[in-house]
N, C-alpha and C positions, 0 to 999 in steps of 0.2 A: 318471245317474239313469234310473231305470225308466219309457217311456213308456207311453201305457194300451195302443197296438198291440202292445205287447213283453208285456204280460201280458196282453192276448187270445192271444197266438199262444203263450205259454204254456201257457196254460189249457187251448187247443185239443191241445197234443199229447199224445199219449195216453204213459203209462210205462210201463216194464216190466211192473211190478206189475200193472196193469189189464190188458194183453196176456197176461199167463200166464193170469190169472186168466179171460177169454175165452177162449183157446186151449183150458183145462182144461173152461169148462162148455159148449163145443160139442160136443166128445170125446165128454160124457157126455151129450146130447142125441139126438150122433147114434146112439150106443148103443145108448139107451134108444129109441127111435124103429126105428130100422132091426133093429134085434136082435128087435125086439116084432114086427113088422112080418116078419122071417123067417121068426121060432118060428110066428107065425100062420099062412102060406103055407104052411110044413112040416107043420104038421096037418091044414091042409085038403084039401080034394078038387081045388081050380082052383087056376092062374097059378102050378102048380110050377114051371114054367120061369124065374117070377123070382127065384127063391132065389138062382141062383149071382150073376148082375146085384148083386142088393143085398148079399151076402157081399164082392164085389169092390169095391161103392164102400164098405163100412164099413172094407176094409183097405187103400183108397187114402184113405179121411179120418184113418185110423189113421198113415199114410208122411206125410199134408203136414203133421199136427200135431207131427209130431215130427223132420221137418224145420224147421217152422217154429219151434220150441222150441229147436231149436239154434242156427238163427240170429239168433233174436232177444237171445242173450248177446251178440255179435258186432257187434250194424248197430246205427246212427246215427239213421236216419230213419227212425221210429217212423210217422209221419205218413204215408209213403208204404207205408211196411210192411202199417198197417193197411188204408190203399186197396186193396191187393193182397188183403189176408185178404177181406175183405168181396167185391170179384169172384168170385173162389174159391167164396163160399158163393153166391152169386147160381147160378154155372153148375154146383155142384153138387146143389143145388137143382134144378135146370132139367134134370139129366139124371135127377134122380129119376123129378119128372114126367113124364118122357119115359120112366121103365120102368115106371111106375105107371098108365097110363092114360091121360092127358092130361088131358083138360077133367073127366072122372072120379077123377082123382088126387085122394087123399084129403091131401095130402101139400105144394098149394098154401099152406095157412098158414104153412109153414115159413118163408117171405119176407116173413110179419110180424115174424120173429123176425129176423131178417135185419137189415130196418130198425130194429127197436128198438135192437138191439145200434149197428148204424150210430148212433144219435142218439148213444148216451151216448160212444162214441170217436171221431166225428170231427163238424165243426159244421153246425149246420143245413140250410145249402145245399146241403152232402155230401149230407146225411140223405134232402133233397129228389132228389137227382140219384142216390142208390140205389133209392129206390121208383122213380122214372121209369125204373131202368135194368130193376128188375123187372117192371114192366108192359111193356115191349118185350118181354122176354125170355118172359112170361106169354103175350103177345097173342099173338108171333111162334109160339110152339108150338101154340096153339089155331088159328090161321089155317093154321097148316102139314096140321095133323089136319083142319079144315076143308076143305080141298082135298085132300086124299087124297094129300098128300107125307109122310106118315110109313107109309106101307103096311109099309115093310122092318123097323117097329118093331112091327108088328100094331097101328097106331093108325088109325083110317079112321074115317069119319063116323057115326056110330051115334047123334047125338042132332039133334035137331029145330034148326033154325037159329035161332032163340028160346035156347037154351040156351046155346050159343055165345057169343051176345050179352050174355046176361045174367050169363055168369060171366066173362068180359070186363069188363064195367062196373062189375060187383060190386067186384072184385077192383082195379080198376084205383082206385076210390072209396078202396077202405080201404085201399091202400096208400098215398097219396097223405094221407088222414087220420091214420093215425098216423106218418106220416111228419114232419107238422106238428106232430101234437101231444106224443111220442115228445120230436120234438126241440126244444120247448118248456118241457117239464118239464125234458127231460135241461140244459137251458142255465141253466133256475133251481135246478138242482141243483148245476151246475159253481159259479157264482155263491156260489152259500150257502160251499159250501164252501170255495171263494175267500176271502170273507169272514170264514169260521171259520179258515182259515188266518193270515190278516192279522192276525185276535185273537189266534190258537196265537202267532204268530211275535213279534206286541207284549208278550206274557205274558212269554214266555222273557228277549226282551230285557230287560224290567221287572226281573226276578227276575235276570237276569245282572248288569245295574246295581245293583238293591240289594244281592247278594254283593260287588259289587267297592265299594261304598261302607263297606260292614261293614267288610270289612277291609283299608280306607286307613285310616279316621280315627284319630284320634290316642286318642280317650276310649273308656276302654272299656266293654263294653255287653254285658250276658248277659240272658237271659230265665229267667226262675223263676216254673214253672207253680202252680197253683192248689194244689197238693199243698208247695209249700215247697223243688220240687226244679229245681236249676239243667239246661235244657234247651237251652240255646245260648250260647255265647262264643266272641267275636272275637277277629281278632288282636292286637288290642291291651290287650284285656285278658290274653292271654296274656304280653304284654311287661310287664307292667306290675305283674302280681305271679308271671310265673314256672310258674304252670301252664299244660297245655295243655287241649284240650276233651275229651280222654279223661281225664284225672285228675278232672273238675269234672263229666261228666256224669250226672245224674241223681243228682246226693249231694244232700244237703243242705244249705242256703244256708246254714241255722245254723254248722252242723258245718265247711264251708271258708272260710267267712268271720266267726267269730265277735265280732269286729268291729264290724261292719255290722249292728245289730239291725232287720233287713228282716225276719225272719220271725215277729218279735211285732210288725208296725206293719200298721195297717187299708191293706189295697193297692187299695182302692177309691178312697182318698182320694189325688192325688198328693203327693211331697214336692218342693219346688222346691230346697233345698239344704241341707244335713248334711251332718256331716265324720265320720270313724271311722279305725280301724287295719286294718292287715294285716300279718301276719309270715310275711314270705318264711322257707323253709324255711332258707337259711343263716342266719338269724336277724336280719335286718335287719329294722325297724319300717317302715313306710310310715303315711302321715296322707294318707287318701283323701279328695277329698271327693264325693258322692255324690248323686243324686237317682232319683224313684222315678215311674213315670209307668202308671195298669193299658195292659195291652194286650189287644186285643179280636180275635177273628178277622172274616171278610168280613161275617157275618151278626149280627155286633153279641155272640156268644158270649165269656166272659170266659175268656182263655188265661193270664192269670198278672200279674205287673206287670216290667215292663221298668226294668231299671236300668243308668245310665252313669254312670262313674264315671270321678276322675282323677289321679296321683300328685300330690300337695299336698305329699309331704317338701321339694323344694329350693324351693318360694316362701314354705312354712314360718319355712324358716332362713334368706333371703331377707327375710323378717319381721322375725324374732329380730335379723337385724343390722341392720337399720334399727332398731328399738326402742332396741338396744343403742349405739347413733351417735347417738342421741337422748340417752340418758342420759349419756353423757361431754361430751356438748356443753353440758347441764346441767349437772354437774361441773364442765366449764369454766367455766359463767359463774358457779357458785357460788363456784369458787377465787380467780377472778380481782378478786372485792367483798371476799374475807375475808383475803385472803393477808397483805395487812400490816396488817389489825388482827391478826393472830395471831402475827404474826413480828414485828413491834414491842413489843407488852408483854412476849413471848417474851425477848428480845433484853436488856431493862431488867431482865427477873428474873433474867437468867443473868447480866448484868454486876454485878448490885446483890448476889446471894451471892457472887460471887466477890469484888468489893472488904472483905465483909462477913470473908470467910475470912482475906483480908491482916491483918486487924487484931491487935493484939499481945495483948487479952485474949482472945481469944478460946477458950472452951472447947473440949476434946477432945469432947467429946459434939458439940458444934453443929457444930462441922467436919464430923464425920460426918454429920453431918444435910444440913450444907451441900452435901455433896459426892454426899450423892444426890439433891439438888433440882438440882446443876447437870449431874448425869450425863443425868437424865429428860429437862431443858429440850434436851440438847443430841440426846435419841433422838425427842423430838418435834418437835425442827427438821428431824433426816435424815427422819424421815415425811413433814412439809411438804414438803420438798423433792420425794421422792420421789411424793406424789400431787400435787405440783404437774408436774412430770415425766410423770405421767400425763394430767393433765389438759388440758396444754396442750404438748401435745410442740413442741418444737426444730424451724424450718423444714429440711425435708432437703435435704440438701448431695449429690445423685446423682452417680455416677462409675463409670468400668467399673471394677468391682475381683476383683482376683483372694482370691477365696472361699480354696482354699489355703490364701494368708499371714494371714487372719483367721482360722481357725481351729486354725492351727499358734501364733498369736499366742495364742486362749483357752488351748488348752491349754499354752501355757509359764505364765499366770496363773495356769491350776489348780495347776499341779506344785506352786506356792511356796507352797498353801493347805494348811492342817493339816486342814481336813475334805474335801479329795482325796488323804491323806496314802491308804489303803486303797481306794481307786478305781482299774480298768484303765480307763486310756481308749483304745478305739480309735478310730483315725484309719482311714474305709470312704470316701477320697475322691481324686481323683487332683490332679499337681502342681499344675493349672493348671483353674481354673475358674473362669471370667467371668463376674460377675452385675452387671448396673447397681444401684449402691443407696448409701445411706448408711452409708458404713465404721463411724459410731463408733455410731449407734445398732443397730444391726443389732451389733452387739459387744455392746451394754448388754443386749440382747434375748440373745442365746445364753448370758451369763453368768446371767443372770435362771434359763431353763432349765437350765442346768447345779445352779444353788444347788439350784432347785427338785425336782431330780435327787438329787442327793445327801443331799437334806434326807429324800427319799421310802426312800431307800434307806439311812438310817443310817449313812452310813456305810461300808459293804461296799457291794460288787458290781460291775458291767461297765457303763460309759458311751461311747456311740458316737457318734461325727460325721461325716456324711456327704452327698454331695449326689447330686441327681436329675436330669438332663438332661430329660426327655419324661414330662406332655407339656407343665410346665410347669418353668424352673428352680426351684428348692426346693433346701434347706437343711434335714438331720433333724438332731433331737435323740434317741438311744436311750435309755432304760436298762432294769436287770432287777432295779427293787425291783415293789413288790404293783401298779403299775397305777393307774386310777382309774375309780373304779363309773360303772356308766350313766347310775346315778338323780341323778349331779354333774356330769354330762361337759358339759351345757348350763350349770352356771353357774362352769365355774371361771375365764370371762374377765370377770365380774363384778368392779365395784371393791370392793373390802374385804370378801371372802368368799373363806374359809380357811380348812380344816381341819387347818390348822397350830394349836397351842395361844398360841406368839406370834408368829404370822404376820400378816401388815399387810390382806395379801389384794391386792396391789396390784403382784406380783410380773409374776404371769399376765397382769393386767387393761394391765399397759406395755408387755408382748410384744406384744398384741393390738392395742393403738394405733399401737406402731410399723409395723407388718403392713400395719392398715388406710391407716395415711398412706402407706404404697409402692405400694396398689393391691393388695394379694396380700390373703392368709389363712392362719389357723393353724388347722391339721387334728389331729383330736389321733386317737390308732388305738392299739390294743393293736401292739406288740411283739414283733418274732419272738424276743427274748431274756427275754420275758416281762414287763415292764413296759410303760411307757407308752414312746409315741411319739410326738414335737410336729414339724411337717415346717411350715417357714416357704416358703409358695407365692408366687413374688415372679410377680404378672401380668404387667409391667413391665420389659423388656431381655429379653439373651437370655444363655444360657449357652454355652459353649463348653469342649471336652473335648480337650486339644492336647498330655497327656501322653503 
């Protein structure tokens, strides 16, 4: 951690940047100053003699700045650097005055400028201990002219000792005061700016952290300005319906999300929760669900309404199968109150025509009568059965079995069936495939699919079986009659819904319960051979691939 000494002596050292930028406006100072200062001496009548003197310090201040420019890409200690610039200007200075006149030198201010620069690059005490070093330096040349040791300069006593004195004291006062106060501003300046920095640097981080928050979270979140048009979206809305922030920016909310009626709803007002669509361009549906919140910039100005939002498909069906486990549990208890009231009077009507048929007068008409009141009793005891069979399945008897022999076993059953008399079936699966499960209902399940198969396809066409190793084991069923519409794909594990003409409805709805009692799922998909395809997901054991 940063202690507050570490960010004073921070603070304290001067950068590159402030160095050039010194370097560069003394250049032009002295320039301006000594160049003026030439031109003038060269028009006039007196002190020709100092043209070449001030010619030569302008083109040795011209060799140290640009030495000093060079080295300063190079060096390290900025801080000593600077001490040394500041010297530099003190004893250049000091030989001005020394060709300027001395206690006459028009040219002593220049060591206010000295110190002022000293405040803003090095600290206070410096600041202090350069005016002192300029008033030595000041006094020292006026005491020297004072006694008549600069004669070899043409500098000798020409003023009253009162003058002396008091450009001594003068000078020695204001260096000394802005040296103070120079480097009192300069410290509340470093300060602010310190503090504006500390602000600059919490901003950035702020706004670093909210980008990296955007695009972790899971929900996704765009902004749509006051005009209707989407002007930000995160990563996860990207994941979640597939575009990215160049496809989405600056359209219209309408137009890429028509779905979502966000751009007829008052955005003043928040929404706390609503549900809507999206259809990803491969044409998958998604069920969002949605909320809507205005958003404001710093000064309270209204920027649009912010919306997060979040794929709702799989707790959807999530839903649907708990609903759906709900109602066969139902079914169950409604079977298991009625079964033998239904299957005992059932039972006395189909015994009582039948002894009825035995008898020796009996007409040729009523026999036929008879014989189809005992055909029906005996089609609506195989239904009983059969939605009894749904409703309350057989405890499962699990075992590792090999998938293989069960389906080489359906299809020897199919072969001996007249409506697989016109059916290829292929077998898409290898010798040897391990599934933990229940051999005889998982048989009654793929025979189910197979009818249901055959039943779709009249008759004609290509029927496949096959299984999936990853990334679940699974068991498909293919075929390549017409499919089945979107607008039924949700209800054909439904009990007794059919769009068979005399279909029970109860085919699909026993696949589904056996499925459910293994832990797995039934996936139903379009067909690479152009119908449907039923793929039996067993959650439960593992498979294995050893052919």
């Amino acid at each position: 951690m940063t202690t507050i000494e570490d960010l004073k002596k921070q603070r304290l050292q001067p950068d590159n940047r402030s160095l050039t930028w010194y370097l560069i406006c003394r250049t032009a100072v002295i320039t301006f100053l000594l160049g003026g200062a030439a031109i003038f001496y060269l028009k006039g009548s007196v002190n020709r003699s100092l043209i070449p003197p001030l010619f030569l310090l302008i083109g040795v201040s011209y060799a140290e700045a640009l030495i000093s420019a060079l080295l300063l890409k190079k060096i390290e200690n900025t801080n000593f650097f600077t001490q040394l610039q500041i010297v530099w200007d003190l004893l250049f200075v000091s030989a001005l005055i020394l060709l300027t006149g001395g206690v006459e030198s028009v040219f002593s201010f220049a060591y206010l400028l000295i110190i002022i620069s000293a405040s803003f690059l090095l600290s206070r005490r410096l600041t202090v201990l350069a005016a002192a070093c300029a008033v030595i330096l000041f006094g020292g040349i006026l005491d020297l002219q004072f006694f008549n040791y600069l004669h070899f300069l043409n500098l000798f006593r020409s003023s009253s000792d009162g003058t002396f004195f008091s450009a001594l004291f003068v000078h020695a006062v204001a260096f000394f005061i802005t040296a103070v106060l120079s480097g009192t501003l300069a410290d509340k300046w470093r300060r602010s700016e310190e503090q504006l920095q500390r602000k600059t640097i919490d901003y950035d981080e702020l706004d670093k952290m909210n980008k990296t928050i955007l695009s972790h979270i899971t929900s996704g979140l765009m902004l749509i300005n006051p005009d209707g048009r989407i002007r930000s979206f995160n990563r996860a809305a990207t994941v979640i319906t597939g575009l990215s922030l160049q496809d989405v920016y600056d359209q219209e909310v309408g137009q890429m999300f028509p779905g979502l009626p966000i751009g007829s709803m008052d955005v003043s007002i928040p929404l706390r929760r609503s549900e809507g669509y999206f259809i990803r361009s491969s044409g998958e549906r998604l069920i969002l669900g949605y909320a809507t919140t205005p958003a404001k910039g710093n000064q309270g100005e209204p920027l649009g309404v912010l919306v997060t939002f979040q794929d709702l498909t799989d707790f959807k069906k999530i839903e649907e199968e708990l609903k759906r486990t709900d109602r066969l549990a139902a079914v169950g208890r409604l079977a298991a109150g009625m079964a033998h009231e239904i299957r005992n009077p059932l039972a006395s009507i189909s015994g009582s025509v039948q002894l009825l048929m035995e008898a020796e007068h009996a007409q040729e008409e009523d026999l036929k009568l008879m014989k189809i009141v005992v055909k029906e009793a005996d089609r609506l005891n195989g239904l009983l059965t059969d939605f009894l069979g749904f409703a309350r399945p057989q405890k499962l008897q699990k075992q590792p079995v090999n998938v293989a022999a069960v389906l080489n076993q359906l299809t020897e059953m199919l072969a001996t069936d007249l409506r697989f008399k016109e059916i290829d079936i292929v077998q898409n699966y290898p010798d040897e495939c391990t599934i933990v499960l229940d051999q005889g209902q998982v048989l009654q399940a793929l025979w189910d699919l197979a009818v249901n198969s055959v039943e779709a396809m009249q008759g004609h066409g290509q029927l496949v079986f096959g299984t999936i190793t990853n990334p679940l084991p699974a068991i498909f069923v293919e075929d390549s009659g017409p499919g089945i519409a979107d607008e039924i794909k949700e209800r054909i594990f439904e009990p007794f819904f059919s769009t068979k003409e005399k279909g029970t409805g109860l085919g699909l709805a026993s696949v589904y319960s056996v499925l459910d009692a293994h832990g797995g799922s039934v996936i139903v998909d379009k067909g690479t051979i152009g119908g449907a395809r039923f793929t039996l997901q067993f959650a439960v054991g593992t498979i294995e691939d050893v052919s």
